[in-house]
PAVEXTOR-953946 format. One record per residue: residue in three letters; x, z, y of N, C-alpha, C in turn. Coordinates in steps of 0.001 Angstrom, whole numbers, plus 524288, in hexadecimal, padded with zeros to 5 digits. Each point is the difference from the previous one (the first is absolute). Layout:
# residues N
ALAXZYXZYXZY/...
END
This chain:
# residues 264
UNK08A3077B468A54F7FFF1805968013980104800BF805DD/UNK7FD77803328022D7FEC28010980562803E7805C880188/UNK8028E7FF92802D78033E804CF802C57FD6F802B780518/UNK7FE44804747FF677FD168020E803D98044A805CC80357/UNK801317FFDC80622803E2802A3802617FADB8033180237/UNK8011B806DF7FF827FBFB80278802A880477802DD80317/UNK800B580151805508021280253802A17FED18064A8004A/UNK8026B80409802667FF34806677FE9C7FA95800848039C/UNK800EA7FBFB804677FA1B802C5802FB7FB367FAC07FFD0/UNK7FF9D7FDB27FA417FB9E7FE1C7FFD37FDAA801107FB7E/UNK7FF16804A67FDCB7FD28802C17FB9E7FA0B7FFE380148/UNK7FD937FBBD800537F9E38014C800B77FE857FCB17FB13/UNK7FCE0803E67FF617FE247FF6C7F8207FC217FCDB80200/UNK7FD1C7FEC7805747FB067FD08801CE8029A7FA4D7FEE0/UNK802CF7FD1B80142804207FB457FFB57FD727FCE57FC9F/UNK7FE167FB23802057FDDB7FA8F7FB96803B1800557FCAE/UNK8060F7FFDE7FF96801EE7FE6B7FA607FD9F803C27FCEF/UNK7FF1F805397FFDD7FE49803CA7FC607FABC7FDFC7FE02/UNK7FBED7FB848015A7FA8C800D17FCE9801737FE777FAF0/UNK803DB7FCA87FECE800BE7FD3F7FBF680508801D37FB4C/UNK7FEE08017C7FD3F804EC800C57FC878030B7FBD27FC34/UNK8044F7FDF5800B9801147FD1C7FD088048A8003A7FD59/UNK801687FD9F7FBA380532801927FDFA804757FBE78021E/UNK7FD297FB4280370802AB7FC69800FA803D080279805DD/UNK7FF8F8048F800E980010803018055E804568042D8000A/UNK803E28005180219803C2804157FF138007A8029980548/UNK7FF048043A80175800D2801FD8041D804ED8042580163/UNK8027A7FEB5804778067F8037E7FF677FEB9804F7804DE/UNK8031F802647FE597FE2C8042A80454807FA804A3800B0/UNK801877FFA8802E0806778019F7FFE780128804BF80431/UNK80430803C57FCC4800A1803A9805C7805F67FDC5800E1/UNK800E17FF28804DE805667FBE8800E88033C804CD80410/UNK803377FEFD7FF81805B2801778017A7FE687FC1880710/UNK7FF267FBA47FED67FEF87FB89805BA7FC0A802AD8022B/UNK7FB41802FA7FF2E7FCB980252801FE801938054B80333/UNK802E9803347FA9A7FFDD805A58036C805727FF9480465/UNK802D77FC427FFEF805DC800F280412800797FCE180495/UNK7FD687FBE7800437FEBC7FDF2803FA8007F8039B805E1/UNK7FC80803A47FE4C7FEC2802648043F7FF65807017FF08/UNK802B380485801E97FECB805B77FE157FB13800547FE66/UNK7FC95801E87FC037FC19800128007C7FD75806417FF36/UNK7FD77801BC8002A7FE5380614802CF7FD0B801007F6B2/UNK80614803B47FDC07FCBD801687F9947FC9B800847FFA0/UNK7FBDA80230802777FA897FF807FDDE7FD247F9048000F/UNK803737FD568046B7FD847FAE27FF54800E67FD777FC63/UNK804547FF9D7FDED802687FC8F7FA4E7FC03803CC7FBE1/UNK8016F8044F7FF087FDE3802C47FB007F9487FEB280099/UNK7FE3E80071803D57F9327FCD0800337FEFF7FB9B7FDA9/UNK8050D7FDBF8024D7FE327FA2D7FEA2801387FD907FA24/UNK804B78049A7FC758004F7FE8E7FB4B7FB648028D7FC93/UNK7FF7380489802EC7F9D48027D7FC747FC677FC6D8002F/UNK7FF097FD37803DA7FBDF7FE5D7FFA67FEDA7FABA7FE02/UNK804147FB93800BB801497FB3D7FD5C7FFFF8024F7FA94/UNK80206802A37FD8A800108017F7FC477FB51801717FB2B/UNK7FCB3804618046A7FA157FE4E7FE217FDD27FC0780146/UNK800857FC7B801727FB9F7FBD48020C802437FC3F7F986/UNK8048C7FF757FF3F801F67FCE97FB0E7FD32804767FC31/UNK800F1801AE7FF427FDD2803657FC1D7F9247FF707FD2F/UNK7FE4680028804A77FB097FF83801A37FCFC7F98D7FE53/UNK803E87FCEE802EF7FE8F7FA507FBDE801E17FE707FBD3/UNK803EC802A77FF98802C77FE127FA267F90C8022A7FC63/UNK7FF1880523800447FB8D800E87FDD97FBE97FE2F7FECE/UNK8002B7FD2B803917F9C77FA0580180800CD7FCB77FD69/UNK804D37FE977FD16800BB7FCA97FD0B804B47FA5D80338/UNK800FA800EF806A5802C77FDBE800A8807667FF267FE40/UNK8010D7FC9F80062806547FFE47FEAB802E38030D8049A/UNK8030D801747FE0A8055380377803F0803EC800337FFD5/UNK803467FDF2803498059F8010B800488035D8049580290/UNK7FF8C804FB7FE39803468040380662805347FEA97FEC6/UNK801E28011880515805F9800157FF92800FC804A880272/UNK80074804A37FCA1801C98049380321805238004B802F3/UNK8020B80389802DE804998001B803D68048D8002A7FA57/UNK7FF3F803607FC9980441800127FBF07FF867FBCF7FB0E/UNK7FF0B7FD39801257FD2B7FCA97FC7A804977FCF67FEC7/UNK802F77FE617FAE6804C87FD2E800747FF357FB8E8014F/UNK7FC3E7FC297FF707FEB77FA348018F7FF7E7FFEE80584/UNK7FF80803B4803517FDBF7FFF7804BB805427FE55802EB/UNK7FEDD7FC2480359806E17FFAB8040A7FEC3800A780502/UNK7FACC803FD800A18007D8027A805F87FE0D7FAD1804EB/UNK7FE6C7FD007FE107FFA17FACD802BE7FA8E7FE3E7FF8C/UNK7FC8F7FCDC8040B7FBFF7FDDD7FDF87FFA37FB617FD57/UNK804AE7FD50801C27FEE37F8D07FE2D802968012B7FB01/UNK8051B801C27FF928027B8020C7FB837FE30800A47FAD8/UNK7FBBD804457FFBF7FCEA802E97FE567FBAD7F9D97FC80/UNK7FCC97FEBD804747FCB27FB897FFF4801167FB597FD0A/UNK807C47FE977FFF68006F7FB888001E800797FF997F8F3/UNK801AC8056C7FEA0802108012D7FA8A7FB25801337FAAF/UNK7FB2F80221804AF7FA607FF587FDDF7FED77FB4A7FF73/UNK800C57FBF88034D7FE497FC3B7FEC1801FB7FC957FB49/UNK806467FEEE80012800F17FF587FBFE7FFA5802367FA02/UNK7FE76805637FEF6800608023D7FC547FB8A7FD997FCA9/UNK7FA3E800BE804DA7FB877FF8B7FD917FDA17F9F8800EE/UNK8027F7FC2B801B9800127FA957FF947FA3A7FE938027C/UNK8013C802EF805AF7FAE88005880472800057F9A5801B5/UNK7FC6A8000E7FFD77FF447FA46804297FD0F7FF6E804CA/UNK7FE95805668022D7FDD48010D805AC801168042F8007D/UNK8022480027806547FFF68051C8020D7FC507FFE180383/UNK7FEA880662801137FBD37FFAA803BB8017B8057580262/UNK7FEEF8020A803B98001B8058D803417FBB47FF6880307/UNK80093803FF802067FB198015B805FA802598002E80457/UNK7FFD27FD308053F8015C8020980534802AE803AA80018/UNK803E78007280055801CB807BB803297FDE38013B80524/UNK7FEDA80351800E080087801A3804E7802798010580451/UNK807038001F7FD4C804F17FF13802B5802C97FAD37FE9F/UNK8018A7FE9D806C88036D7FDD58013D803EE7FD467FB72/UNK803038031B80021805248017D7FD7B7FEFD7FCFF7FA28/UNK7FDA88029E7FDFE7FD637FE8F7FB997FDB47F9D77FF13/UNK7FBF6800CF8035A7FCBA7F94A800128061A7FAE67FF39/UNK8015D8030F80478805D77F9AC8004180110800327FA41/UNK8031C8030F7FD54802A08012C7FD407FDDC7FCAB7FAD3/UNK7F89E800B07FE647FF437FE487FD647FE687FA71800A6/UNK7FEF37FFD2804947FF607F9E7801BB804FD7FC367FEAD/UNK80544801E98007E8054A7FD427FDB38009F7FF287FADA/UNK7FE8A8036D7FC607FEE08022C7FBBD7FD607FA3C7FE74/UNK7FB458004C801BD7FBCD7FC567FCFE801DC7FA878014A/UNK803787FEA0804DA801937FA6C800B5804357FFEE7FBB6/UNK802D18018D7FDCC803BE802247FC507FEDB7FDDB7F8E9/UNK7FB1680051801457FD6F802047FA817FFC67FA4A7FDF4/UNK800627FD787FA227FF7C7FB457FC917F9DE800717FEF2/UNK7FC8780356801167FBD3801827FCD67FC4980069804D7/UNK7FAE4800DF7FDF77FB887FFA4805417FFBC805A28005E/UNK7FE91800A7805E87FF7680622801A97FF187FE8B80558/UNK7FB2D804C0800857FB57800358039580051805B4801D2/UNK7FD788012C8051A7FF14803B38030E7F9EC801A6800A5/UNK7FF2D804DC7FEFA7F821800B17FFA780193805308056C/UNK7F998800AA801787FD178044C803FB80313804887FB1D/UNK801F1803B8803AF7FE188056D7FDAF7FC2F8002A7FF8C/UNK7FCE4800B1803DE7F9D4801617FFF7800398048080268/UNK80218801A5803158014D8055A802997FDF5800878046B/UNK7FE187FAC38007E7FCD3800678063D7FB337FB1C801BA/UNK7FDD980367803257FA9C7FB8980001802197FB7A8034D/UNK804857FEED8038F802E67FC648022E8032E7FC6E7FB2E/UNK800DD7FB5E8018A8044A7FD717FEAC80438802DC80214/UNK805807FA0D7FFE1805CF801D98018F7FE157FE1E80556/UNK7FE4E7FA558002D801387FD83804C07FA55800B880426/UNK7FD39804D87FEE07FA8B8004F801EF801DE801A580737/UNK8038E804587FF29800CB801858059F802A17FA3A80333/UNK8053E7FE5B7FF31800AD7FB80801A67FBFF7FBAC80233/UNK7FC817FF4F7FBDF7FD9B7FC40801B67FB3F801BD80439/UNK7FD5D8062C7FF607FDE8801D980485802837FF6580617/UNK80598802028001B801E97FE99804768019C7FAF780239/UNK801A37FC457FCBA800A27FAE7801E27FE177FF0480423/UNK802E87FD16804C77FF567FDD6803CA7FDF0805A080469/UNK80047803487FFAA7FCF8804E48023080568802F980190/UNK800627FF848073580392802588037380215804DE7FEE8/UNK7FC79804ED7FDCC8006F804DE7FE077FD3A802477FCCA/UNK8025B802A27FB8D80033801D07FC897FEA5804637FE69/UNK7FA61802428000C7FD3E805507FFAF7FC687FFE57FA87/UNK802CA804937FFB27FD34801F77F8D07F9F7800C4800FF/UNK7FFB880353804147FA2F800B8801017FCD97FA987FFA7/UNK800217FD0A8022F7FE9B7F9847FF5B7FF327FFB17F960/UNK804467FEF17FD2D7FFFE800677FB747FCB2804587FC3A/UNK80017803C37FF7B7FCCF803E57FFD27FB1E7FED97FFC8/UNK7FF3A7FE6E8047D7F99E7FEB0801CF7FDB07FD147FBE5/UNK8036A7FA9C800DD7FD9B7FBF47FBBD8012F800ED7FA2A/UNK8030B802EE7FE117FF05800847FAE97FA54804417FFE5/UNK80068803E88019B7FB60802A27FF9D7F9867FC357FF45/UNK801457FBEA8040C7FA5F7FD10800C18019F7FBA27FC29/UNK802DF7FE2B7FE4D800F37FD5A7F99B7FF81801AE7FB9B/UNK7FFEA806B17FF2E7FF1C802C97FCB37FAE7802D67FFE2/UNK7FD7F7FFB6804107FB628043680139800278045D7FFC5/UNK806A78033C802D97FFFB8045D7FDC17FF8080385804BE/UNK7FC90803FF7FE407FE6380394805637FC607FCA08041F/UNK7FD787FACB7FDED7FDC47FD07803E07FACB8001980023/UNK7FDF57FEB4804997FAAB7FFCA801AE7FE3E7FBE480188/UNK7FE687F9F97FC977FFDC7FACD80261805707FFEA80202/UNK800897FD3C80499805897FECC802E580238803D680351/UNK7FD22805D57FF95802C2805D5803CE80153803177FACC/UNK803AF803D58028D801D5804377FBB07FC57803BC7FD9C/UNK7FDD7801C47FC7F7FC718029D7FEF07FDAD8050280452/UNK8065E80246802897FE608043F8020A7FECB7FF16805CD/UNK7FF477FAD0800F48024A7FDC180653802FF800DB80245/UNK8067C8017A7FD87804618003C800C98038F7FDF67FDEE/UNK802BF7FC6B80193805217FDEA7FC7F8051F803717FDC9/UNK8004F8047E8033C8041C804C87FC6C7FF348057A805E4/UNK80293802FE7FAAA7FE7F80444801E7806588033080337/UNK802567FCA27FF55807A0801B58004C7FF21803FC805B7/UNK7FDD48003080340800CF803118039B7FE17807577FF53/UNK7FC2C800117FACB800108023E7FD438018F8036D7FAA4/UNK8061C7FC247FE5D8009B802607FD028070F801E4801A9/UNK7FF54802A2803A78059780123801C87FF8A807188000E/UNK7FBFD802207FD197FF8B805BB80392804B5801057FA75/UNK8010C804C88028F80432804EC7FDAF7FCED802DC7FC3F/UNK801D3802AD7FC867FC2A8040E7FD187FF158040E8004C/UNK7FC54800FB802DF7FDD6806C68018F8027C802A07FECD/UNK8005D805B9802E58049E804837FEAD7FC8C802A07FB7F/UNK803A17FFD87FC7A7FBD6803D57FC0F7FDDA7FBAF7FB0B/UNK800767FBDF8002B7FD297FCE57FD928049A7FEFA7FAE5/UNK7FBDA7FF917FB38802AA7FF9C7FDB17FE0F7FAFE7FB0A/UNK8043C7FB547FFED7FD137FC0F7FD2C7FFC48023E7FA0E/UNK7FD567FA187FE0A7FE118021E7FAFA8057E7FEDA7FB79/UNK800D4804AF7FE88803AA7FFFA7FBD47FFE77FA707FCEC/UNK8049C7FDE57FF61802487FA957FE2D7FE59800637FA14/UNK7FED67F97A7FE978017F800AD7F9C28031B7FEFE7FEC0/UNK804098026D7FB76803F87FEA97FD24801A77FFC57FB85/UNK801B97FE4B7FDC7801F58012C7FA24804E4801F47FD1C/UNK80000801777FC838052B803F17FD31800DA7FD637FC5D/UNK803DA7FC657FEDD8035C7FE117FD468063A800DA8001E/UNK80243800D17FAD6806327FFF980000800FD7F8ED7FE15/UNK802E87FFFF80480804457F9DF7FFB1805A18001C80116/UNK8013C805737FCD28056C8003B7FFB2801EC7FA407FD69/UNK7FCC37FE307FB3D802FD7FCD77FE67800C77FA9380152/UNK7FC808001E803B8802647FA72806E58044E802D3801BD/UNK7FFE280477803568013E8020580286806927FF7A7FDA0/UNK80148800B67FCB1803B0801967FADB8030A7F8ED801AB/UNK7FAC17FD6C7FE29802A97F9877FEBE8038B7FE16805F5/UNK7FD868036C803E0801FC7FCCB8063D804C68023C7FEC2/UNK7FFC58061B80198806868020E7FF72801D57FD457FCB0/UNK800F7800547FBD0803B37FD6F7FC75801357FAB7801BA/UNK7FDA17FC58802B6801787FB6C80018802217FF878061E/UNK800508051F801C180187801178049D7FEBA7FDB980551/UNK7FA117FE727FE847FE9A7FCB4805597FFE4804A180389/UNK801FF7FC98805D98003C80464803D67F8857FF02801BE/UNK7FE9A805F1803637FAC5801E6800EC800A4801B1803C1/UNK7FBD2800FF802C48007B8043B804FC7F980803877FD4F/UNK8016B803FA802DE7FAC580485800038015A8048B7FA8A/UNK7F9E6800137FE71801D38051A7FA997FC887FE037FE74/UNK7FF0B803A87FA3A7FBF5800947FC5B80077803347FCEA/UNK7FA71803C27FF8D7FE73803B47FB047FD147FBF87FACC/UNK8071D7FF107FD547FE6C7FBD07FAC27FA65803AE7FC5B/UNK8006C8052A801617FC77802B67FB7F7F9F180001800DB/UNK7FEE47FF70806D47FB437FE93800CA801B47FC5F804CC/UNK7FC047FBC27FD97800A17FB988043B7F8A07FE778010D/UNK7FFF78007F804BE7F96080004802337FFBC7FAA5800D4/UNK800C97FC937FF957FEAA7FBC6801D77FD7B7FC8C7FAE0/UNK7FAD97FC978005A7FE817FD197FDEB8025B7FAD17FEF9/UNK800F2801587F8B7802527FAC68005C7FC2E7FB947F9AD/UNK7FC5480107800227FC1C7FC9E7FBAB7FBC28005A802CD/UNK7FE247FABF7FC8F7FA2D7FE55803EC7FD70805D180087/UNK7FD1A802F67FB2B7FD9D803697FEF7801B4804D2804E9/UNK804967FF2A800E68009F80526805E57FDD37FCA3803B4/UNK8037F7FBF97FFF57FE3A7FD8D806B47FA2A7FF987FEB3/UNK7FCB97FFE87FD917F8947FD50800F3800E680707800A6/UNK800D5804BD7FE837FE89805B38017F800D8800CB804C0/UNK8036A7FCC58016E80342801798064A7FD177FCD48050D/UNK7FC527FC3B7FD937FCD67FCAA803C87FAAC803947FFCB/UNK7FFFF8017F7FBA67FB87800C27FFE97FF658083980343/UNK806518008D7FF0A7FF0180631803B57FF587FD3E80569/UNK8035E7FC54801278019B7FE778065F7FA697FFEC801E6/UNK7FC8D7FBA27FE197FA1A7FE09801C67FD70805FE7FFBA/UNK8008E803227FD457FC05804067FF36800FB804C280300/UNK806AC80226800CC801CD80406802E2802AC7FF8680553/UNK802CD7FAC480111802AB7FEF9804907FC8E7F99180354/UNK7FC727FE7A7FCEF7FE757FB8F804C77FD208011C80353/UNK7FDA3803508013E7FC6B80314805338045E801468038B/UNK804AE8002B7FE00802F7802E1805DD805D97FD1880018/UNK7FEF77FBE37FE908059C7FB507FFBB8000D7FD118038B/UNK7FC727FF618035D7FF107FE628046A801EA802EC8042F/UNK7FD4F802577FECB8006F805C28072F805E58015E7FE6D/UNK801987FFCD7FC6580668803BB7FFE7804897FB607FE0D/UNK7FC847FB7C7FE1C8064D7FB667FEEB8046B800238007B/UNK8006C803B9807C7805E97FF7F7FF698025980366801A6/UNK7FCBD805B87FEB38021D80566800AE803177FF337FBA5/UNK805628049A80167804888023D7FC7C7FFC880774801CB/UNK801A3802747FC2C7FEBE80597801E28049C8021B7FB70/UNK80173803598029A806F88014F7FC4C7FE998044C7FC9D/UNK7FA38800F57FF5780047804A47FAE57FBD77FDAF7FD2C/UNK7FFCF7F853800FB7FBF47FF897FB7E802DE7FA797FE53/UNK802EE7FEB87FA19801BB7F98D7FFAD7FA4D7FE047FF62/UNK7FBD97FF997FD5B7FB817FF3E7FF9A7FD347FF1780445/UNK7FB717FD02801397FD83800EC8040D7FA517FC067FE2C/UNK7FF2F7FD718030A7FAD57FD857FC2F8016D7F7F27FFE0/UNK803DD8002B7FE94802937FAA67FF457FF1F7FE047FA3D/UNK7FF1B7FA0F7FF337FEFB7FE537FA2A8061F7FEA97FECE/
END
């Protein structure tokens, strides 16, 4: 039996482990006490991230995959990742662990100790979160005096063929940045945001009570933010259709009577 660790920000239902369903496959998914205190984190960010881990388990449990949640009130839960992991493993008499890359630091070590730790085999896979490897930038700069993204940039574009014309940029320009600094016309008014109306008092409910400290606010009764695939593909699909003509020219205008502006 195979132990599978999905972290809060690697919910992509696209993911090779998902083509295959198996029962030999247990996948864990936890809201930890080690996650939200670490560091203040701003309530709408925790409550996103349990809505939405939340559907994404939901969502494969449906497909027929295995699931483990460990909610924040969950009595088995000890707020810990290895903790958590080490007690799954024994319960369900795993004989591989496996996770994905994190994207943090903090994290990566953590499970990297973890796995030297371990009596049992356990492996590290791609998120798949990006058309780069880990060690792709590194090895671009190697041996190379200074260190410019634009450089980088360049060549993924002409490794990808994206925006390309043979070996020039499609538009015979490599970027447009000196262009996208204007302010937003007096009078102008962007295109109304999408959002959504959901009550998550009963996140909202679970943080207080367990008294994690927060910074910021929240209207638990409507909360606009996309948190299932089905919003986010609506929310790409307003961005491309209502705000990508003018995400350029305004990138990095701010204007104090609009939070909205034409940002994905």
């Amino acid at each position: 039996m195979t132990l599978r660790l999905l972290l809060g920000d690697q919910l992509n239902h696209e993911h090779s482990w998902f083509d295959t369903v198996s029962d030999d496959v247990i996948y864990v998914m936890m809201e930890m006490r080690q996650e939200t205190d670490y560091v203040n984190h701003h309530i709408q960010k925790i409550v996103a991230f349990f809505a939405a881990m939340r559907s994404f388990s939901e969502e494969k449990t449906d497909l027929g995959h295995k699931f483990v949640y460990l909610k924040l009130d969950d009595e088995r839960n000890t707020q810990s990742l290895t903790q958590n992991i080490s007690w799954l493993i024994q319960e369900n008499e795993i004989t591989k662990f496996e996770y994905q890359l994190p994207d943090e630091y903090r994290l990566d070590e953590q499970l990297k100790r973890f796995c030297e730790s371990l009596e049992i085999e356990s492996s590290a896979v791609d998120s798949e979160h990006f058309l780069t490897k880990r060690d792709h930038i590194a090895t671009f700069f190697a041996g190379k005096k200074t260190m410019v993204m634009e450089n980088f940039y360049r060549s993924m574009r002409k490794e990808y063929n994206i925006l390309m014309d043979g070996d020039e940029p499609a538009t015979g320009q490599w970027n447009f940045d000196a262009e996208n600094r204007k302010k937003l016309p007096k009078g102008h008014v962007p295109a109304k945001p999408l959002s959504f109306e959901k009550d998550v008092s009963e996140l909202t409910n679970l943080i207080r009570n367990h008294e994690i400290k927060t910074i910021g606010n929240i209207d638990e009764k409507d909360f606009i933010w996309a948190t299932t695939r089905k919003e986010s593909l609506e929310l790409l699909d307003f961005f491309v259709n209502e705000c990508l003509e003018n995400f350029g020219t305004f990138e990095d205008s701010m204007a104090v009577e609009h939070w909205s502006i034409y940002h994905s």
